[in-house]
C-alpha positions as CSV (number, residue, x, y, z in Angstrom):
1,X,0.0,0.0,0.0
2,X,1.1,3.5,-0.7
3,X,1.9,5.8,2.2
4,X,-0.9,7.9,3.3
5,X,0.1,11.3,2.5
6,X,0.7,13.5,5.2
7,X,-2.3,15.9,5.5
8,X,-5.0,12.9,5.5
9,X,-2.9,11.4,8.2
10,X,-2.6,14.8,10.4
11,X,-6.1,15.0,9.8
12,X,-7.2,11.8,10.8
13,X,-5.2,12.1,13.7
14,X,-6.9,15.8,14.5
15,X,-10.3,13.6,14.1
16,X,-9.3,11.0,16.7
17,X,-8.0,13.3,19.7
18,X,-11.2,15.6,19.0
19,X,-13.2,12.3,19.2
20,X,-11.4,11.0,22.6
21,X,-11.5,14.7,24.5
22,X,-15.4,14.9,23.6
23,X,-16.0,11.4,24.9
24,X,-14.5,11.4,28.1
25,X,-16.7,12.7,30.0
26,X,-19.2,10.7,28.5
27,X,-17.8,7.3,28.7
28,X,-18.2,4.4,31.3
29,X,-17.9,0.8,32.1
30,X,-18.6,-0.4,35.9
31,X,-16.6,-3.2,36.6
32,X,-18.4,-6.4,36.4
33,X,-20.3,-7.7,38.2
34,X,-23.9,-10.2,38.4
35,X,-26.6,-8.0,37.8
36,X,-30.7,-8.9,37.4
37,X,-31.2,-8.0,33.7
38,X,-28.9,-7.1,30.3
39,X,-30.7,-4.2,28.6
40,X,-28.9,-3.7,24.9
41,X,-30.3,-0.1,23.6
42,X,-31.7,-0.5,20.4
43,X,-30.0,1.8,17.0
44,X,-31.8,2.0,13.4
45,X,-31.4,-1.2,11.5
46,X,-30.2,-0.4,7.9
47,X,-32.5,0.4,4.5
48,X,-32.8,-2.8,4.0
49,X,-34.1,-4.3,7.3
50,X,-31.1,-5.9,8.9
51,X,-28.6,-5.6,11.5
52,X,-26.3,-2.3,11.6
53,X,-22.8,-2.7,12.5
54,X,-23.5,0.1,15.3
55,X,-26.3,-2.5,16.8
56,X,-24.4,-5.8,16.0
57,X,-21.8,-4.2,18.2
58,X,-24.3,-3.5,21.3
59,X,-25.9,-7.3,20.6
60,X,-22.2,-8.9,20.4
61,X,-21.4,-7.4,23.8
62,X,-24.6,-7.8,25.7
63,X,-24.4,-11.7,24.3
64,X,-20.9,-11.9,25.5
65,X,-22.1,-10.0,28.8
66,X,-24.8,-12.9,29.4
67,X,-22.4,-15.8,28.4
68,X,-19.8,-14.7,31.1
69,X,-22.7,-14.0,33.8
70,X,-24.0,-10.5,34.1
71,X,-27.7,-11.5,34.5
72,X,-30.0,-14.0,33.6
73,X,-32.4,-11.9,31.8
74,X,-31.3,-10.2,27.9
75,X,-33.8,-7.5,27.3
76,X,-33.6,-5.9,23.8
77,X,-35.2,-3.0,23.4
78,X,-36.4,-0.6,20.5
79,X,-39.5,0.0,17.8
80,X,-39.5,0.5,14.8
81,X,-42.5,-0.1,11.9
82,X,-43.9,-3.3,11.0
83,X,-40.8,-5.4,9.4
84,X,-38.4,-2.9,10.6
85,X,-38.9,-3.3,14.5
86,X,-35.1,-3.1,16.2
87,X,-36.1,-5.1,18.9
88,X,-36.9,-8.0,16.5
89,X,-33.8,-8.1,14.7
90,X,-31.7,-7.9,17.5
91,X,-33.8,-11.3,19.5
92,X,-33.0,-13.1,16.1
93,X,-29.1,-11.7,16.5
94,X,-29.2,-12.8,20.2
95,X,-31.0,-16.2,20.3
96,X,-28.4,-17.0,17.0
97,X,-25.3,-16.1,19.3
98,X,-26.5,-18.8,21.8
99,X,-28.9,-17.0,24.0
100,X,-32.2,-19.5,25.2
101,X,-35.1,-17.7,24.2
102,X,-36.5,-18.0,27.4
103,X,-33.6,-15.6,28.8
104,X,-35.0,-13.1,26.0
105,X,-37.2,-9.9,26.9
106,X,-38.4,-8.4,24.0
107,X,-39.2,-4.4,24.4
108,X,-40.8,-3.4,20.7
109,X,-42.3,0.0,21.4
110,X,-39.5,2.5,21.9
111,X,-38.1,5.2,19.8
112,X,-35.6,6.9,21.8
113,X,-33.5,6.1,24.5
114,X,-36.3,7.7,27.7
115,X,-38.4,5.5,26.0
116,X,-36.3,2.6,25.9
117,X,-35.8,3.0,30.0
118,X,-39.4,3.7,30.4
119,X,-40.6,0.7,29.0
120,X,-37.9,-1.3,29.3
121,X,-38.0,-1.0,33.4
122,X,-41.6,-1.7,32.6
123,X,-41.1,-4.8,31.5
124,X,-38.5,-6.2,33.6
125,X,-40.7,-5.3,36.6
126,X,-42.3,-8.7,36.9
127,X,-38.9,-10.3,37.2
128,X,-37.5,-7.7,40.1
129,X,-34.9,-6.7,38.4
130,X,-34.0,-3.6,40.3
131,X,-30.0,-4.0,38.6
132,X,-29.3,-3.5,35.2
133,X,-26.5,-3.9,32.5
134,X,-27.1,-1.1,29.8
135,X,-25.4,-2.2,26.6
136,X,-24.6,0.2,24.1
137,X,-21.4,2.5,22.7
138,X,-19.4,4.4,25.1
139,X,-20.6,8.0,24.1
140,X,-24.3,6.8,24.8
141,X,-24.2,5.6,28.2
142,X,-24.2,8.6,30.4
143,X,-27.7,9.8,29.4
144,X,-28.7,5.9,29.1
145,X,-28.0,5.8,32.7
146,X,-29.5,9.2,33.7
147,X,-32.8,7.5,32.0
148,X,-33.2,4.7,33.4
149,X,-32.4,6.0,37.1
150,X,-35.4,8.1,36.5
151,X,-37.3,4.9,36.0
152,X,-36.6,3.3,39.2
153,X,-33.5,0.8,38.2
154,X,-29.8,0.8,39.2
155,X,-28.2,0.8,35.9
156,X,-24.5,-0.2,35.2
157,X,-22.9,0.7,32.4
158,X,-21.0,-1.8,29.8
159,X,-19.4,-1.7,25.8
160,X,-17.6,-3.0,23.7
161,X,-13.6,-3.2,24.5
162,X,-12.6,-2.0,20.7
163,X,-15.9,0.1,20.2
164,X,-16.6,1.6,16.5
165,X,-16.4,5.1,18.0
166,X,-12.8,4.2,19.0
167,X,-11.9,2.6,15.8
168,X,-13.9,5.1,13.2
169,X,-13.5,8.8,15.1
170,X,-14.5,11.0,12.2
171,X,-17.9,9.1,12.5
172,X,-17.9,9.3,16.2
173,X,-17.4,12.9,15.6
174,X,-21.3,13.1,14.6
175,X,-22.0,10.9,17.2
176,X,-20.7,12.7,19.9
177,X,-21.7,16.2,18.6
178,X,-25.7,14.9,18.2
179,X,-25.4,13.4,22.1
180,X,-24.3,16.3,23.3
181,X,-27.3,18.1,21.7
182,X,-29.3,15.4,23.1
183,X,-27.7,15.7,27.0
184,X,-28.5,19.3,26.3
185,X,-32.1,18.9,25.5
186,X,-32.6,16.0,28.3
187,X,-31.1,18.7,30.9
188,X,-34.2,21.4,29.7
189,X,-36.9,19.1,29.9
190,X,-35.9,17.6,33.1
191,X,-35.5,21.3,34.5
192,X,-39.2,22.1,33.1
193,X,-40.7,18.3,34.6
194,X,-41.3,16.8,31.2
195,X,-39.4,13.7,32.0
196,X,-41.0,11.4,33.6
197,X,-40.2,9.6,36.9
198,X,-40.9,6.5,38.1
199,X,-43.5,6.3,41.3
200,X,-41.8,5.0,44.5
């Protein structure tokens, strides 16, 4: 292979330490430990229906979560339309990684990540699960985990060792920038009460 000429390489290097300083306060992985319940955060499945690398990710590292012991319970959790629901795709993902399907919870309503805690917590009430894994890529988990404390769980936080965002920054770059927008927002309509909060 040629050698990549010296602009693109100062540039992608520009990309990747914008990408790591904007992440870092974002970013977080508890150290393991059992927990009641997995929750893998849903992500748009592609035009055509099926998996996104973004989402395999989240799946491959709940899966591998439940295999080493987190929790007995894999939730999955996000809409979608008819044919297109994320949940759906990512059970399929899941139960073909080696997960029984009677460890599978299957959360289909959601479109956005207070929904996905919202209902979510819903449905793992009836199995008490008052701790929870949440599954997803590192710049996502600190308003994952904001959420879903709002919803009555205990969430930990858990990715993938050698993320997308760490190995692709200039697309973590838009990432980062839209959660930021979104932490933003969250902090305004908690401030005005228009997040809701689970009943104690």
């Amino acid at each position: 292979m040629p050698p990549e000429p010296p602009t693109q390489a100062a540039t992608r290097r520009a990309h990747a330490f914008l990408a790591r300083a904007l992440n870092a306060p974002l970013a977080h992985r508890d150290r393991f430990r059992p927990a009641d319940a997995i929750v893998v955060l849903g992500a748009p499945l592609t035009r055509r229906g099926r998996i996104s690398d973004i989402l395999e990710e989240r799946v491959r590292a709940g899966v591998s979560l439940y295999h080493r012991g987190g929790a007995p319970v894999l939730c999955v959790t996000g809409g979608g339309p008819p044919g297109r629901v994320e949940a759906d795709v990512m059970a399929e993902y899941a139960l073909a990684l080696g997960v029984p399907r009677s460890a599978l919870r299957v959360e289909r309503r959601s479109r956005s990540t207070e929904e996905n805690a919202r209902f979510s917590a819903a449905l793992l009430a009836p199995d008490q699960c008052h701790t929870v894994w949440l599954v997803s890529q590192p710049f996502h988990l600190r308003r994952a985990r904001a959420l879903f404390r709002r919803h009555g769980v205990e969430p930990l936080c858990w990715h993938a060792d050698d993320s997308l965002q760490h190995r692709q920054p200039r697309r973590a770059l838009r990432w980062l920038l839209r959660e930021y927008a979104a932490l933003g927002y969250l902090g305004v309509r908690i401030a005005a009460g228009a997040v809701d909060r689970a009943r104690t």
